[in-house]
BAMAR-822074 format. One record per residue (C-alpha): chain; residue in one letter; residue number from 1; z, y, x. Coordinates in steps of 0.2 Angstrom, whole numbers, plus 5000, padded with zeros to 4 digits. Last residue first. Example, Ala and Ser with C-alpha at 12.3 -4.5 7.8 and 13.67 -1.06 7.14 Angstrom:
<nodes>
NODE kette rest  nr   pz   py   px
NODE     A    S   2 5036 4995 5068
NODE     A    A   1 5039 4978 5062
</nodes>
This chain:
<nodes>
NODE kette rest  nr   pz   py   px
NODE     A    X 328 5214 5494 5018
NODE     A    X 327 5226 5483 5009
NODE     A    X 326 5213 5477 4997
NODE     A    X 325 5202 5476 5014
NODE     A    X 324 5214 5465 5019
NODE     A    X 323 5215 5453 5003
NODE     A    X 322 5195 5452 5000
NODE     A    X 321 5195 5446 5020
NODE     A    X 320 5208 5433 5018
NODE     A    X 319 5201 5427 5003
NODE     A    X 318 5184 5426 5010
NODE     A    X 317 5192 5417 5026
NODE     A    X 316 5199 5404 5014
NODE     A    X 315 5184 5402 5005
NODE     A    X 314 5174 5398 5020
NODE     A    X 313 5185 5384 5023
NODE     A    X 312 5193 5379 5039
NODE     A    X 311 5188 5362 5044
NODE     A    X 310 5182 5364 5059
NODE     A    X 309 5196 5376 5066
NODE     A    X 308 5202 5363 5078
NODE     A    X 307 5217 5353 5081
NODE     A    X 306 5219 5351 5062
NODE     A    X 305 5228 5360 5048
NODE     A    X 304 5218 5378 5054
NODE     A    X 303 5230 5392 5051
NODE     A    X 302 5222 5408 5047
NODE     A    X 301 5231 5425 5049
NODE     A    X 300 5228 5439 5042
NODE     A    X 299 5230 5458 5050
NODE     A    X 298 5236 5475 5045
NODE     A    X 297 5248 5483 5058
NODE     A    X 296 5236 5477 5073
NODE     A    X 295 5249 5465 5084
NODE     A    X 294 5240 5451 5079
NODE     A    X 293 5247 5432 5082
NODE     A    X 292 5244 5425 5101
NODE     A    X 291 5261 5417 5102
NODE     A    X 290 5266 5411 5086
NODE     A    X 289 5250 5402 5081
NODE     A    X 288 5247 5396 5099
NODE     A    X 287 5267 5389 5099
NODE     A    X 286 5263 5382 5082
NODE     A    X 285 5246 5374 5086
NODE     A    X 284 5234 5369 5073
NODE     A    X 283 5220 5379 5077
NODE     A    X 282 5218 5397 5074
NODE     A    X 281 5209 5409 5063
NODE     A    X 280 5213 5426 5065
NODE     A    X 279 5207 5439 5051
NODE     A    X 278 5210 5458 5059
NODE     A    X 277 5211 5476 5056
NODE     A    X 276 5208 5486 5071
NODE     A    X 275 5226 5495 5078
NODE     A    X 274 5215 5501 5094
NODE     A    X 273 5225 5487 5110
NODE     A    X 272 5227 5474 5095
NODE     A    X 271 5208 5473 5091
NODE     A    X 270 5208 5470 5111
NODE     A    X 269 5221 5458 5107
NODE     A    X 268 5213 5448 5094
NODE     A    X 267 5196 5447 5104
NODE     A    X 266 5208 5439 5118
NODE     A    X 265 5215 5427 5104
NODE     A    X 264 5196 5420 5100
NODE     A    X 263 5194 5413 5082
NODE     A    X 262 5187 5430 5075
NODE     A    X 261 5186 5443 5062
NODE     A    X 260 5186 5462 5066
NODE     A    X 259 5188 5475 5053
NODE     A    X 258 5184 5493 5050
NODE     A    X 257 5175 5491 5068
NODE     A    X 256 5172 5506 5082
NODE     A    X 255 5187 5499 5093
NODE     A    X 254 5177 5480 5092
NODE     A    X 253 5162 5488 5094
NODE     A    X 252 5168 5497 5110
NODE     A    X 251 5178 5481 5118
NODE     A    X 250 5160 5472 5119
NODE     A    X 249 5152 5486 5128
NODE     A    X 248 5168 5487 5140
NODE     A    X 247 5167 5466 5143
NODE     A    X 246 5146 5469 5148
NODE     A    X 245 5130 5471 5144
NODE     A    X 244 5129 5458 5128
NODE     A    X 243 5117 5468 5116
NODE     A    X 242 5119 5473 5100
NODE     A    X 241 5109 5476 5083
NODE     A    X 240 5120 5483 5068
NODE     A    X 239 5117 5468 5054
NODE     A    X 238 5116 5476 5036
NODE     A    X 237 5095 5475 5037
NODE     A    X 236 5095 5457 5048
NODE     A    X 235 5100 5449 5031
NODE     A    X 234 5104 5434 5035
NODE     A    X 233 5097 5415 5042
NODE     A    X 232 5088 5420 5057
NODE     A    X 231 5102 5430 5063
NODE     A    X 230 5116 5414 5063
NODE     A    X 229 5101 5406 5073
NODE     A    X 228 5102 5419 5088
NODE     A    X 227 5120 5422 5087
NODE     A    X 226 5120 5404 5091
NODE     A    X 225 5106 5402 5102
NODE     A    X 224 5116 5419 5113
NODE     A    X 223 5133 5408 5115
NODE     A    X 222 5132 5409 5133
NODE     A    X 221 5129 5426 5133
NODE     A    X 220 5147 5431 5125
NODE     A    X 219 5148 5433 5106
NODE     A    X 218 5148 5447 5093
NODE     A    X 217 5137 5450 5077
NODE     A    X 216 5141 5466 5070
NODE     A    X 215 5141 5468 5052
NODE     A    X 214 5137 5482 5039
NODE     A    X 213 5148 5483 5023
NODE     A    X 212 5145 5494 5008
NODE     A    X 211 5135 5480 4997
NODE     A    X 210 5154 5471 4994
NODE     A    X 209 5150 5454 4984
NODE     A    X 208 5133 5449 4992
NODE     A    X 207 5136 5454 5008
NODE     A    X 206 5151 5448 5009
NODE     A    X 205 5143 5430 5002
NODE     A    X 204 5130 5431 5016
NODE     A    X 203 5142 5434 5029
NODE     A    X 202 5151 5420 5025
NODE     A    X 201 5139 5406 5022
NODE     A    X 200 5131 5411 5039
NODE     A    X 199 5146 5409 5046
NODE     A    X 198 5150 5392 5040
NODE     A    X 197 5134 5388 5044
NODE     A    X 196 5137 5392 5065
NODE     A    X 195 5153 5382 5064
NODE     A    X 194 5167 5388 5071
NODE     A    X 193 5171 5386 5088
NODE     A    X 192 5190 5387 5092
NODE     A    X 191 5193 5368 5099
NODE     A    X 190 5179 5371 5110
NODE     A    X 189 5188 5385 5120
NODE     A    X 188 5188 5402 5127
NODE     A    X 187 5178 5408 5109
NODE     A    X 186 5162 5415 5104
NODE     A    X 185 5158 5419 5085
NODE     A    X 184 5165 5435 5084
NODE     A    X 183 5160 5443 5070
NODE     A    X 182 5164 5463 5068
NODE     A    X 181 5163 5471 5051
NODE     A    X 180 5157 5489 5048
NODE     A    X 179 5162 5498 5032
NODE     A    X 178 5148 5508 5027
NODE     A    X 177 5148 5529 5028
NODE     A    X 176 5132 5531 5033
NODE     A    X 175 5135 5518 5048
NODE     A    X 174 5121 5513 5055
NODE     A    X 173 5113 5525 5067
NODE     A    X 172 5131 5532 5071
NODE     A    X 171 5134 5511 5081
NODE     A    X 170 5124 5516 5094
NODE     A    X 169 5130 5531 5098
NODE     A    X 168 5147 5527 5098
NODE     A    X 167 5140 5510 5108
NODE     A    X 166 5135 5525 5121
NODE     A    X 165 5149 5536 5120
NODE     A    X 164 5163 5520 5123
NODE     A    X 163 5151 5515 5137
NODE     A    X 162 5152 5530 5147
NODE     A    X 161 5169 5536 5143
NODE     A    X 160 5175 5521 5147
NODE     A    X 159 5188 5508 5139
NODE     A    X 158 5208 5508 5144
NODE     A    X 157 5216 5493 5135
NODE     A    X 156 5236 5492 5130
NODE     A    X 155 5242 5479 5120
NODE     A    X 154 5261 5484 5114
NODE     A    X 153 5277 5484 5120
NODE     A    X 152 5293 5493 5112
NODE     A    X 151 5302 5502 5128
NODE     A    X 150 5318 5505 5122
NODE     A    X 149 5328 5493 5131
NODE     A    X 148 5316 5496 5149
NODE     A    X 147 5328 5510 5156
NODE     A    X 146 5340 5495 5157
NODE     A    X 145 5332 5487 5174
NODE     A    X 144 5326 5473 5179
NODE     A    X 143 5331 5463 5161
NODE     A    X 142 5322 5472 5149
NODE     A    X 141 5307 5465 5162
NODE     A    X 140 5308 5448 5158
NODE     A    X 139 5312 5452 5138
NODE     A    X 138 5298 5461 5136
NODE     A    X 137 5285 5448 5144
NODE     A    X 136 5291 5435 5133
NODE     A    X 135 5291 5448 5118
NODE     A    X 134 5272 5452 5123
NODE     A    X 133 5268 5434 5123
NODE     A    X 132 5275 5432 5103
NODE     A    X 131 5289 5421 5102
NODE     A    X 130 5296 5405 5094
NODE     A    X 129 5283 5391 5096
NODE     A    X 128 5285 5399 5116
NODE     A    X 127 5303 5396 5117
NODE     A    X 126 5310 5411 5128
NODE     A    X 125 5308 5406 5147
NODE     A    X 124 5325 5408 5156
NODE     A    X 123 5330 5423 5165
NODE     A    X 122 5324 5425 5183
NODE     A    X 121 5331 5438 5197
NODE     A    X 120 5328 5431 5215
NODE     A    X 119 5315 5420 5209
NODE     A    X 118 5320 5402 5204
NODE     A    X 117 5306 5387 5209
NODE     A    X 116 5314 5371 5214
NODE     A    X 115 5327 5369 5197
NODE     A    X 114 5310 5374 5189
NODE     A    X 113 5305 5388 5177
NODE     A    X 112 5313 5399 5176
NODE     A    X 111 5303 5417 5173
NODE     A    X 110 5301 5429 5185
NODE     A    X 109 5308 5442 5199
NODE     A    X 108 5307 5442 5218
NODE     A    X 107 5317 5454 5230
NODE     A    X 106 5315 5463 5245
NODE     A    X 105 5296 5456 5245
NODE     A    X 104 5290 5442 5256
NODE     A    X 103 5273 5439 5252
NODE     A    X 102 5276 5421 5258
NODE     A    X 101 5286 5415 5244
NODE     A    X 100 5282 5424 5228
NODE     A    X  99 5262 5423 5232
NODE     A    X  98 5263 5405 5236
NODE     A    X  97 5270 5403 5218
NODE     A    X  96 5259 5415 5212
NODE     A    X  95 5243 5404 5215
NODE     A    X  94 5255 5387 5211
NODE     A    X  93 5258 5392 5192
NODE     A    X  92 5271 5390 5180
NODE     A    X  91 5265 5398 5163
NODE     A    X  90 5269 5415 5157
NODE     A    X  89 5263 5422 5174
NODE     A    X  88 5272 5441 5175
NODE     A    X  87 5280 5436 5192
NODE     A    X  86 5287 5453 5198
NODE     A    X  85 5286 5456 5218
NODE     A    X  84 5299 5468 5221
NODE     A    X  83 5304 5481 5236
NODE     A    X  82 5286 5477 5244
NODE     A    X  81 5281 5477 5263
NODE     A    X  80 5261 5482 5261
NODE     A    X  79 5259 5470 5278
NODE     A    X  78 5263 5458 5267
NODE     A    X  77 5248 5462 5255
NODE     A    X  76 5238 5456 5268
NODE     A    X  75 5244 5441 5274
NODE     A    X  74 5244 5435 5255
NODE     A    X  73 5227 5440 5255
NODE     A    X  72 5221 5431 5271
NODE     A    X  71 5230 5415 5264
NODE     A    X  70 5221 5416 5247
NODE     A    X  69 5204 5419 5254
NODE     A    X  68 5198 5398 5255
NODE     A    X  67 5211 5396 5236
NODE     A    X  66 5195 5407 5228
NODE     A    X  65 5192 5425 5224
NODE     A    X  64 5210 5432 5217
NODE     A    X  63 5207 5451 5215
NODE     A    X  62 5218 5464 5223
NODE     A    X  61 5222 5479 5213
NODE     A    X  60 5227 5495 5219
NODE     A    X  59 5238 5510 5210
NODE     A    X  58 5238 5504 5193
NODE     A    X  57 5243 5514 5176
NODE     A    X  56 5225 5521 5175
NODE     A    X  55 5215 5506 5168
NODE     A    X  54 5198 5511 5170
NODE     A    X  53 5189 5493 5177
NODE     A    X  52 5205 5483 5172
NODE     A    X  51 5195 5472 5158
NODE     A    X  50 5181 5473 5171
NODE     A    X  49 5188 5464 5187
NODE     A    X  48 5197 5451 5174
NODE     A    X  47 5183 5436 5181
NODE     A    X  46 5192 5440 5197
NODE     A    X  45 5209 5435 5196
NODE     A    X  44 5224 5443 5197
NODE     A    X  43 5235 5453 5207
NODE     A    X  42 5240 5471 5206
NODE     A    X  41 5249 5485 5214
NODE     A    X  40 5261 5496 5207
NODE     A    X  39 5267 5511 5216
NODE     A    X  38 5283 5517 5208
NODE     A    X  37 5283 5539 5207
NODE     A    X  36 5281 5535 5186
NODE     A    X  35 5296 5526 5184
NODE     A    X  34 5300 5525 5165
NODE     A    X  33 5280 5528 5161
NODE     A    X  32 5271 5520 5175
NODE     A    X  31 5283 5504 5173
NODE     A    X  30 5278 5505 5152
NODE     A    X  29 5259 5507 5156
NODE     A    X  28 5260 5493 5169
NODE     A    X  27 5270 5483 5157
NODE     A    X  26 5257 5486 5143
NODE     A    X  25 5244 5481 5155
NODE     A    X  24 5251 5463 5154
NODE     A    X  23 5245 5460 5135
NODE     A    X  22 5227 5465 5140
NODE     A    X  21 5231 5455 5155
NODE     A    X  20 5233 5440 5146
NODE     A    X  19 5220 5443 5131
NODE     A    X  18 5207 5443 5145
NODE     A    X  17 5211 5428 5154
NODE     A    X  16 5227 5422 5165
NODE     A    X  15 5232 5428 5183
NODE     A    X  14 5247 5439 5182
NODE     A    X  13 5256 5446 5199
NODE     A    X  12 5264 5460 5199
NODE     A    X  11 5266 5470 5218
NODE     A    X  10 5282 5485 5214
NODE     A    X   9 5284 5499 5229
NODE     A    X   8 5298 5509 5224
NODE     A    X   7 5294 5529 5226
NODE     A    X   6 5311 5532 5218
NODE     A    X   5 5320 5522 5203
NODE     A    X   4 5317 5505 5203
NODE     A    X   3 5336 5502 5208
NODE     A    X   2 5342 5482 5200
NODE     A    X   1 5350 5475 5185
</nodes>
């Protein structure tokens, strides 16, 4: 255990995506409240400039540009002379490696992860096929510093005002007291892409069976032909119209929704951050499965028997989706 009482000065470093530092701002809410005089500054990349545009439990954030910059960076933020540098990364990574060493902070603190790379204060990894990521990053700062026993994690994101009024606005048009259901078709990777007739299939059997649901049709801009063709072959009359302008917009449907379903972990998490009902569906990956699971109390999850979701049936999502809104 160390003092993090007092005005310490405390840099984190977490690079990841979306769902990582949605996961990570939990411990910047949790350090603001048990030591709120700490000054916390931020690393991370720059692609998560906009998932931290109004988080609040940050002092300063320094946004990783390209490996050119790093050097001046890290200069930088020596200058800032740090009581702890906290390694948040749940994956061994060179960026924050560099950052531990030539930072020079009073002490260091992360995972284990190599015989050559120990932080001052490090505990070993907990099994990643056995652990959700919020319990990893629990148990590394439980052990800094006792006050942190009784903090119970969860998924913190700070949307704002502006575009949290605006999609309310939006969204009011529609609802008329209807259940609205997010899709979210986009997804980090190719192994999570569902197929666009699958969809199809499934939006059009909910709106067959259950006439008071709406649907909001998610997905990042690159996936715009998609969406595109899944509207074609609907009923454009229960689908709330949206457009892409930006990570917040895209938050503030998923906070408005009854229920969210997608095959994208970060979309989990934001569902997580506002206790949204959620169907995951994952590919066959224990330690994926395990790891980025819902933290919304009600949720199903959907567990793909091949490395992709392909062959996940639309029946099984309708079950799902018939079972949570029975819980609902």
């Amino acid at each position: 255990m160390i003092d993090l009482s007092g005005e310490k000065r405390i840099l984190i470093i977490r690079l990841g995506k979306i769902g990582d530092l949605i996961i990570a701002s939990s411990v910047f809410y949790a350090w603001k409240k048990t030591f709120p005089q700490s000054q916390i500054t931020l690393v991370t990349l720059k692609r998560n400039k906009d998932v931290l545009k109004y988080n609040r439990d940050l002092d300063k954030t320094f946004f990783v540009k390209n490996r050119l910059l790093l050097i001046f960076q890290i200069l930088k933020l020596r200058l800032e002379k740090f009581d702890l540098l906290l390694d948040l990364n749940d994956d061994p990574s060179t960026t924050s490696r560099l950052f531990r060493k030539f930072v020079r902070a009073k002490q260091t603190a992360g995972f284990k992860f190599s015989e050559n790379d120990i932080p001052d204060i490090s505990i070993e990894q907990p099994p990643k096929d056995e652990t959700h990521i919020i319990e990893r990053a629990e148990s590394l700062i439980k052990c800094l510093d006792i006050s942190f026993e009784n903090s119970n994690l969860k998924p913190i994101l700070y949307l704002g005002e502006q575009e949290s009024n605006s999609v309310n606005t939006e969204i009011n048009k529609f609802r008329s007291n209807k259940k609205i259901i997010s899709i979210n078709i986009s997804a980090g990777a190719a192994i999570r892409y569902w197929p666009e007739k699958k969809w199809i299939e499934l939006i059009n059997r909910i709106c067959k069976d259950s006439p008071d649901c709406i649907f909001i049709i998610l997905s990042d801009g690159r996936d715009r032909a998609k969406k595109e063709f899944i509207l074609q072959h609907v009923d454009v009359n229960r689908i709330i119209p949206t457009t892409y302008k930006s990570f917040q917009y895209y938050a503030a449907y998923i906070k408005k929704s009854n229920l969210l379903i997608t095959p994208d972990t970060s979309a989990v998490h934001i569902a997580s951050a506002f206790n949204v009902p959620v169907i995951a569906i994952y590919p066959n990956y224990r330690w994926n499965f395990k790891s980025w699971q819902p933290l919304s109390t009600h949720f199903k999850s959907i567990r793909a028997k091949d490395e992709n979701i392909l062959n996940v049936s639309v029946e099984e999502v309708y079950q799902s989706f018939i079972n949570l809104i029975g819980e609902l």
